[in-house]
C-alpha positions as CSV (number, residue, x, y, z in Angstrom):
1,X,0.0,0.0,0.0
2,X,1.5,3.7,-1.2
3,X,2.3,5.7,1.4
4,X,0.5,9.0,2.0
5,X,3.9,10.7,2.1
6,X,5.1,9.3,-1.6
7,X,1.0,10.4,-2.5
8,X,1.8,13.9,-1.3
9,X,5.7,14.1,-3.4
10,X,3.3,13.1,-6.3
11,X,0.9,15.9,-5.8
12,X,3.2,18.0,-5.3
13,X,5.5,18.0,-8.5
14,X,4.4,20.6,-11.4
15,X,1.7,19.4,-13.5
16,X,3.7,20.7,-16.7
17,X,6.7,18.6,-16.0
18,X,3.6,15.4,-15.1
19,X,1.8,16.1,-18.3
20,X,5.0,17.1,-20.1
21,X,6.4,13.3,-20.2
22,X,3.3,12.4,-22.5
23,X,2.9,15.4,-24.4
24,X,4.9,18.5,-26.2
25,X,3.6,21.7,-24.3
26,X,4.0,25.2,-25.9
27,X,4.8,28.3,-23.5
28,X,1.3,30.4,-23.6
29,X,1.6,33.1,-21.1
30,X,1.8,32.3,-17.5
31,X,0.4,28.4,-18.6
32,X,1.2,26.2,-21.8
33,X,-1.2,24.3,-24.6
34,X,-1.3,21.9,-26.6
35,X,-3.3,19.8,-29.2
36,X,-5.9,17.6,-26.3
37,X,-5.0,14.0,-26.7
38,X,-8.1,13.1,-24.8
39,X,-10.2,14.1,-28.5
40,X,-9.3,14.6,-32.2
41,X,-8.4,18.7,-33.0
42,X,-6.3,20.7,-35.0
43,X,-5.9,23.9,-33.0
44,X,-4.4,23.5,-29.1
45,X,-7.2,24.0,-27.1
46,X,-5.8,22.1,-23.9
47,X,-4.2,24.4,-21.7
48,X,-2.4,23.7,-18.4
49,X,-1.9,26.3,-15.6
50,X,1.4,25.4,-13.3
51,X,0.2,27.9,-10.7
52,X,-3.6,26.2,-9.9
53,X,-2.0,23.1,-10.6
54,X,-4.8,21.9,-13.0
55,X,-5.5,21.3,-16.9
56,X,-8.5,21.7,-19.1
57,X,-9.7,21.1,-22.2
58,X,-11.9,24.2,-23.7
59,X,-13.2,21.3,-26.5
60,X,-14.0,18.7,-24.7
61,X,-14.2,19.6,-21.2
62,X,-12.1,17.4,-19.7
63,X,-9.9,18.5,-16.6
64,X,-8.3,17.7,-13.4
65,X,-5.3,17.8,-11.7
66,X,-1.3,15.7,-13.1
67,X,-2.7,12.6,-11.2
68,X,-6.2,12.5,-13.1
69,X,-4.5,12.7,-16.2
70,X,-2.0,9.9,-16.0
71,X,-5.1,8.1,-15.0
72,X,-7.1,9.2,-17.9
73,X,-3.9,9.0,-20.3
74,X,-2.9,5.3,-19.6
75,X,-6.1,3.9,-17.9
76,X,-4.2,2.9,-14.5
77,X,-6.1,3.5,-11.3
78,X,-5.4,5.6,-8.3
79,X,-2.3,3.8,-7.4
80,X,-0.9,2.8,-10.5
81,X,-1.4,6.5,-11.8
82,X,1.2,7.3,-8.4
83,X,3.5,4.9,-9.1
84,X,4.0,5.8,-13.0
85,X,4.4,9.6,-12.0
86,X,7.2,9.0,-9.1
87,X,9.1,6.2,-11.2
88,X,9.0,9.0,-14.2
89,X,10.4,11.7,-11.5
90,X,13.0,9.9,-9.3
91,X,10.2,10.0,-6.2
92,X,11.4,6.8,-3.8
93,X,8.0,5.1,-3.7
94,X,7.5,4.4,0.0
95,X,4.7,1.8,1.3
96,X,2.6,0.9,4.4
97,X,2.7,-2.4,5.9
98,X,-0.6,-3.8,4.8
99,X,-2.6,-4.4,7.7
100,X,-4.0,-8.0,8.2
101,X,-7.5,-7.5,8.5
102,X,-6.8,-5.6,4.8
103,X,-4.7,-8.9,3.6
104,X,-7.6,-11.0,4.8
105,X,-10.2,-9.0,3.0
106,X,-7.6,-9.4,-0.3
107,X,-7.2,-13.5,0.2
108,X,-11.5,-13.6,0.7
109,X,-11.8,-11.4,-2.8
110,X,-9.4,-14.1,-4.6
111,X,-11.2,-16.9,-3.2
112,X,-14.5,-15.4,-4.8
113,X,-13.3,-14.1,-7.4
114,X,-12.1,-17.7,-8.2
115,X,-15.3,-19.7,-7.4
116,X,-17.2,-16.9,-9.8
117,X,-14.9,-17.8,-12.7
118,X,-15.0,-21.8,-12.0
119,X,-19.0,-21.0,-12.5
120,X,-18.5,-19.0,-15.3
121,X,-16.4,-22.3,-17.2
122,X,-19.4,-24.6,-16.2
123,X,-21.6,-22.6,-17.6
124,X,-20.5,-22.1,-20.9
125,X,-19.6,-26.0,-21.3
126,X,-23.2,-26.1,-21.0
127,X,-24.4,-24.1,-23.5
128,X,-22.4,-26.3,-25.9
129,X,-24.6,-29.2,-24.9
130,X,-27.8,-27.1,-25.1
131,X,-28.4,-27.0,-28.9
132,X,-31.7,-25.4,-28.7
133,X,-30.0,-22.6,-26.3
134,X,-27.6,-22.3,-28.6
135,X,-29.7,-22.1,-31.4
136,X,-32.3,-19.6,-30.0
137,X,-28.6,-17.4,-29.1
138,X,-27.7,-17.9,-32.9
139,X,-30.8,-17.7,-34.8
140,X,-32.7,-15.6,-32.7
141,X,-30.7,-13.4,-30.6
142,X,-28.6,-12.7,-34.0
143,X,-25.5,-13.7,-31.9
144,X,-22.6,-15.1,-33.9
145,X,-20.9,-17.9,-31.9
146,X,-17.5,-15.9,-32.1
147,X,-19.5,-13.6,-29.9
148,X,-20.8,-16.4,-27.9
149,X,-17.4,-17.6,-26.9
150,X,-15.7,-13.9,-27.0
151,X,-18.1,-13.0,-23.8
152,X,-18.2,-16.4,-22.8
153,X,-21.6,-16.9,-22.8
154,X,-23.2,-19.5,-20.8
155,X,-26.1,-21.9,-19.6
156,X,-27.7,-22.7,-16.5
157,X,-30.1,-25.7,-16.9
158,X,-30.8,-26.5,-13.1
159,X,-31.5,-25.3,-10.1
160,X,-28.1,-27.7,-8.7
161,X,-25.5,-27.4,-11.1
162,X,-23.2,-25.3,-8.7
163,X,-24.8,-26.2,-5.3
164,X,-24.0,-29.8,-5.9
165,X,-20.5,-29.1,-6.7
166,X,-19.4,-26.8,-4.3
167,X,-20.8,-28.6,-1.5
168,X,-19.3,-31.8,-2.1
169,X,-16.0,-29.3,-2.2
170,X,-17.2,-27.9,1.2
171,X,-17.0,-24.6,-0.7
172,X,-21.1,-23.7,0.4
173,X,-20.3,-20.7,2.6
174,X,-17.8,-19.3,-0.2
175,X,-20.2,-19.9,-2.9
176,X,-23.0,-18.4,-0.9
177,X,-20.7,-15.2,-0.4
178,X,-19.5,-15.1,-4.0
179,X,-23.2,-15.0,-5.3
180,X,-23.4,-17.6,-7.3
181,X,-25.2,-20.0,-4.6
182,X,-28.8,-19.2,-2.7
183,X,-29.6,-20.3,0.7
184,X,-33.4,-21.0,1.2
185,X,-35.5,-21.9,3.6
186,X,-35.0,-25.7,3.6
187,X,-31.8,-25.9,1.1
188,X,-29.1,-24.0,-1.1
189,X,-30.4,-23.8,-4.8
190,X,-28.7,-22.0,-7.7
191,X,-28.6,-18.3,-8.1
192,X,-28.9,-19.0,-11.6
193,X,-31.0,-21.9,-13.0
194,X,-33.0,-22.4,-16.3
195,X,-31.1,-19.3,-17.6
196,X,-28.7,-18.2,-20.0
197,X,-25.8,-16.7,-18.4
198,X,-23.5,-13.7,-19.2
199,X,-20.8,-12.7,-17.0
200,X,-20.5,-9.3,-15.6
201,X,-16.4,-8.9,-14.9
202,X,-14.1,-6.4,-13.6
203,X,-11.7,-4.1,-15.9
204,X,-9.6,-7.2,-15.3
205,X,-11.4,-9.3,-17.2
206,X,-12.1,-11.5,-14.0
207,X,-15.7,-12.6,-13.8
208,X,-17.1,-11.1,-10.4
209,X,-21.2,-11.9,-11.0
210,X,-23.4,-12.6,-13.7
211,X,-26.6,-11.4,-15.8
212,X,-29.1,-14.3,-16.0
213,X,-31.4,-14.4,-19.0
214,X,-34.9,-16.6,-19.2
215,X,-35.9,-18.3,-22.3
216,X,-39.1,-16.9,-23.3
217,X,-40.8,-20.4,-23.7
218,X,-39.5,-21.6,-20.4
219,X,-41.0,-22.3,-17.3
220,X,-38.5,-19.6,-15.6
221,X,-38.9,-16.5,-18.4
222,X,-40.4,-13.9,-16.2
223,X,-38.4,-11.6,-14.5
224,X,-36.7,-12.0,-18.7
225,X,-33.5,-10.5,-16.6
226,X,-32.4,-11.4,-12.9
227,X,-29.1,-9.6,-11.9
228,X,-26.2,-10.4,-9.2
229,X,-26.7,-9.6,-6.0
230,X,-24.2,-7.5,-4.4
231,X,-21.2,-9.3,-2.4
232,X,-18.0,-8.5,-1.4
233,X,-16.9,-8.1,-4.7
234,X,-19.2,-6.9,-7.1
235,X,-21.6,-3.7,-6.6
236,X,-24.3,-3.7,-9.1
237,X,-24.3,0.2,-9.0
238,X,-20.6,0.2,-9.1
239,X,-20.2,-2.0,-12.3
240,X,-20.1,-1.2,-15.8
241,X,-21.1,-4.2,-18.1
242,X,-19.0,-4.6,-20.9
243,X,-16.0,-2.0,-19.9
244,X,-12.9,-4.6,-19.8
245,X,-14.2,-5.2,-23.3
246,X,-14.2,-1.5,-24.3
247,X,-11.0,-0.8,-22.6
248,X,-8.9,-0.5,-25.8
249,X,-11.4,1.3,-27.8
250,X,-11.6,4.1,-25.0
251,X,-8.4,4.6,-24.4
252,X,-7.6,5.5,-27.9
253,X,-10.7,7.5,-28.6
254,X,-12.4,8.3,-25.3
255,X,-15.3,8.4,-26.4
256,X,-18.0,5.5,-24.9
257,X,-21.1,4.3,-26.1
258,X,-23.9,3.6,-23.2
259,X,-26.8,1.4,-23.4
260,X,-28.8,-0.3,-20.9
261,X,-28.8,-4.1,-20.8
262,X,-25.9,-6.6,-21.6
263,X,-27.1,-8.1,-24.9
264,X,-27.3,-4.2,-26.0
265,X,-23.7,-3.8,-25.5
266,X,-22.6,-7.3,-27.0
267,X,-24.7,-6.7,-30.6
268,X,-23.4,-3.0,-30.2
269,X,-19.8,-4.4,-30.1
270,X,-20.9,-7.5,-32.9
271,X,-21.7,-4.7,-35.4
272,X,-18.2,-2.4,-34.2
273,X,-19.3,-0.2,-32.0
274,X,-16.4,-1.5,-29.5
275,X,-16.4,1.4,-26.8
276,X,-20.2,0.3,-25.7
277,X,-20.4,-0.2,-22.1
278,X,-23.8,-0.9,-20.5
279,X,-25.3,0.2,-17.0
280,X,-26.5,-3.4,-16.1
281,X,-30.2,-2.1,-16.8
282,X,-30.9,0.7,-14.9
283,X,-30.1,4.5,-15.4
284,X,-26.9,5.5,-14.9
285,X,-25.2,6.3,-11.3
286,X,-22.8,8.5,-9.6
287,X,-20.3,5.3,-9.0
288,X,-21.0,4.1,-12.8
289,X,-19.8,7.6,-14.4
290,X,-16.9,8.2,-11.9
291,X,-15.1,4.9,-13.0
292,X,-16.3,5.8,-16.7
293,X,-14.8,9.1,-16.3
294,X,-11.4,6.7,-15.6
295,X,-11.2,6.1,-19.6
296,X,-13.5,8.5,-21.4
297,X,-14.3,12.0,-21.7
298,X,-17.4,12.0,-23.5
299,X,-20.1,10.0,-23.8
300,X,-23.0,8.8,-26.4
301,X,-26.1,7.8,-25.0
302,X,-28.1,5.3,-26.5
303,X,-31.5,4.4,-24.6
304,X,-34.4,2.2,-25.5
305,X,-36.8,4.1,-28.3
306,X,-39.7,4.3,-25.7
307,X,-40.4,7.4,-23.0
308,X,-38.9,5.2,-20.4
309,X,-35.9,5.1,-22.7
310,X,-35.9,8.7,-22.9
311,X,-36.6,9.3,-19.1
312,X,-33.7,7.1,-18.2
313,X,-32.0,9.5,-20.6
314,X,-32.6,12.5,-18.8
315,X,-31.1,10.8,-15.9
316,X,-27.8,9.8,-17.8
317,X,-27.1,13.5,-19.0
318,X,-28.3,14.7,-15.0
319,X,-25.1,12.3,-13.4
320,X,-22.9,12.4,-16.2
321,X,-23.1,16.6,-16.4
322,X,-21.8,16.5,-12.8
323,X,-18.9,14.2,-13.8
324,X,-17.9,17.3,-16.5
325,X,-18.5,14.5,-19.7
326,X,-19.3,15.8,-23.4
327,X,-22.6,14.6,-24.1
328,X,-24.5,13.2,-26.7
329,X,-27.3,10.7,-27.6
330,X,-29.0,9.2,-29.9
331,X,-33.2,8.6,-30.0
332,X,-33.8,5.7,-31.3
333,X,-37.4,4.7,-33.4
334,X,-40.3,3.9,-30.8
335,X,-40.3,0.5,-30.1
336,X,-36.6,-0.5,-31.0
337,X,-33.7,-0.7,-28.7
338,X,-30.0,-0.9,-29.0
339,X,-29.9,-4.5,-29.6
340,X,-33.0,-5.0,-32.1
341,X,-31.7,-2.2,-34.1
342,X,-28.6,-4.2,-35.1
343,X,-31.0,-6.1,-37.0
344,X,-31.5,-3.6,-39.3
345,X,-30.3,-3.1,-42.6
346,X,-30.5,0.4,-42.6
347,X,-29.1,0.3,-39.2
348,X,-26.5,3.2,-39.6
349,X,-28.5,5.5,-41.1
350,X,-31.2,4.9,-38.1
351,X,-28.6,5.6,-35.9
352,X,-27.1,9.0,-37.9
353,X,-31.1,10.1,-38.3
354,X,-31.2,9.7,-34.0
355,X,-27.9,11.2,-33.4
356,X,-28.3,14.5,-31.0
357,X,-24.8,16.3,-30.9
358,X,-25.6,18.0,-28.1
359,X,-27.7,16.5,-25.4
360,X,-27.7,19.0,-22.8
361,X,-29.2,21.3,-25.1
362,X,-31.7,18.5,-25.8
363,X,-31.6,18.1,-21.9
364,X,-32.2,22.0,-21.3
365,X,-35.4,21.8,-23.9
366,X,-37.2,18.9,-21.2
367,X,-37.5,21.6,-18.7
368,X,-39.8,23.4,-21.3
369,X,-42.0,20.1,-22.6
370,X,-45.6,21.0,-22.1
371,X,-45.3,24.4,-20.5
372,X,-47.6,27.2,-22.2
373,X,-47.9,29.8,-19.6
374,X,-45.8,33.0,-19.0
375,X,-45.6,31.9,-15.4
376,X,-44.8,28.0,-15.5
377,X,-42.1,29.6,-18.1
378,X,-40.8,31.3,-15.8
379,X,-40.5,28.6,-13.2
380,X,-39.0,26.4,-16.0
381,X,-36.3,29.0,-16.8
382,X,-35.3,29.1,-13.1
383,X,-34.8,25.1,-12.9
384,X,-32.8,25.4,-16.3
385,X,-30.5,28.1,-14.8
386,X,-30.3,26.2,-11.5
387,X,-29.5,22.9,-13.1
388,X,-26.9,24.6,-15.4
389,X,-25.3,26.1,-12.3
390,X,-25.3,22.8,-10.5
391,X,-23.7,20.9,-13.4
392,X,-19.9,20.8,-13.7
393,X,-19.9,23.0,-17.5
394,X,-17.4,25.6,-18.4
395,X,-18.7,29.2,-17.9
396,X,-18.8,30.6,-21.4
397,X,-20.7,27.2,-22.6
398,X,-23.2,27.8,-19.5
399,X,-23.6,31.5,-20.7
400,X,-24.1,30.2,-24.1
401,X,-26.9,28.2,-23.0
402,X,-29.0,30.6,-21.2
403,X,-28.4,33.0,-23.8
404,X,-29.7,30.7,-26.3
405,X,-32.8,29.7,-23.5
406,X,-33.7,33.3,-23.7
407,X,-34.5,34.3,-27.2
């Protein structure tokens, strides 16, 4: 564990000579610019200020202090991002003696983390002796199998696949922790039985829960989706679907794709859309769009073609505002969502006829829907002001907005 004292040498070099070992600064005045890597431009419209110790990006928003943007540059987490910037400046990286309570929480997280991923093999051996799932995934789903195996895609047929297993392994308790086992009333069943499975892993790649999916013919197809519940190493609200998948996209182009569900964000990647990360089906959260904020600096929002789709919407562009993301979205036809619109063939012009370039705008113009009278205008102006103040957007943009508001 880094030591708050090699944290505090970190924080306190220059952020030009931090950001200067990935990119060429120019002198501007009392700060210095340059082209932003974090989006495509031609003119330098990243500057970075040496005496606030911060950067920003006047095109795409993005800013922070040298830390956040070794993080953002290379993907690394906290602690990575500290280690990188004292090994590139001579700082002696000095470390706490991990305590053991923390050690044992560590060991308990492999041990999970292990039985989750055992689960995960099972499953998809399954699936291969499933025809008819595997058929319905092919032929109906529009999955290809190189998709199948790439997200390792799987199938629980029983309610005692895993129970049986682990407890003649005497691995019950573990498995009941890891999430993948159930204690009821009388006996331990399956978390996940008569269900297609898709794992839900870390930006590892490590399995940590899973998405189960009902066959809509079988006995077990309502709720169509059940989710993990949360353990001691996966948070539902925490977790983005999809993002150690997207991981290479982002970091060259930091720009992320959002749907909902997890066969939204497979199809999306099927047809190329590699950057798609989904928000295990549910609207967005604070935790979500701070780890997205790890690897992207805008964002695309693409929600189900229906007013909850568009409600959830709102609620994207709300969190990911306060997180300082470029935002778009696109609004899909009624009654299509991210996944059956891959089955299009004019798919890509559906999607350019829905694109919104700027969704805060579009956000701003919600506050208006349905309002005729001077004084419920006036109330809606207030709450656009008020949300615009609230919202982490550069000044001149937020002046540009209720300029534009009030003609």
């Amino acid at each position: 564990m880094i030591a708050q004292v090699t944290i505090d040498e970190v924080r306190a070099l220059p952020i030009d000579a931090v950001i200067g070992k990935y990119e060429t600064l120019k002198k501007a005045g009392a700060g210095y610019t340059c082209c932003c890597p974090f989006h495509e431009e031609k003119s330098g419209s990243f500057h970075v200020t040496p005496a606030k110790g911060f950067y920003k990006c006047f095109g795409c928003g993005e800013g922070g202090d040298g830390i956040k943007f070794v993080m953002h540059k290379t993907g690394k987490d906290f602690a990575d991002a500290i280690e990188t910037i004292a090994n590139d400046h001579g700082i002696t990286i000095q470390r706490e003696q991990v305590t053991e309570e923390v050690q044992k929480r560590i060991d308990n997280n492999k041990v999970l983390i292990g039985l989750v991923n055992k689960a995960n093999v099972r499953y998809a051996k399954e699936l291969s002796q499933h025809k008819d799932v595997l058929q319905y995934l092919t032929e109906t789903r529009k999955l290809t199998e190189e998709s199948i195996i790439k997200w390792s895609i799987g199938y629980a047929p029983g309610w005692n696949l895993i129970t049986d297993i682990v407890k003649e392994r005497g691995l019950l308790v573990d498995s009941t922790k890891a999430g993948i086992v159930r204690n009821g009333e009388s006996k331990s069943y399956d978390t996940f039985h008569h269900r297609i499975t898709i794992p839900i892993c870390n930006v590892n790649g490590q399995a940590i829960s899973f998405g189960g999916r009902g066959l809509p013919d079988g006995e077990f197809s309502t709720p169509k989706y059940i989710n993990g519940y949360d353990t001691d190493i996966y948070r539902k609200g925490e977790s983005l679907f999809g993002l150690n998948m997207a991981l290479p996209a982002l970091r060259k182009s930091k720009h992320a794709l959002l749907v909902e569900g997890y066969l939204d964000c497979i199809k999306q990647h099927q047809h190329g859309n590699e950057n798609c990360v989904a928000s295990l089906g549910t609207a967005l959260t604070i935790e979500q769009a701070k780890l997205l904020k790890r690897y992207a600096s805008h964002v695309t929002i693409m929600r189900d073609g229906d007013k909850a789709g568009r409600a959830a919407s709102v609620k994207d562009i709300d969190i990911l505002a306060t997180e300082g993301f470029g935002i778009s979205m696109i609004i899909l036809p009624e009654g299509e969502d991210p996944d059956s619109i891959t089955d299009k063939e004019d798919y890509k012009q559906i999607l350019a006829a829905g694109q919104i370039d700027d969704a805060i705008q579009w956000r701003l113009s919600q506050f208006f829907e349905d309002i005729k009278a001077p004084n419920e205008k006036a109330r809606a102006m207030k709450e656009t002001v008020q949300w615009l103040i609230e919202k982490d957007i550069d000044e001149l943009e937020r002046n540009l907005y209720i300029q534009e508001l009030c003609k």
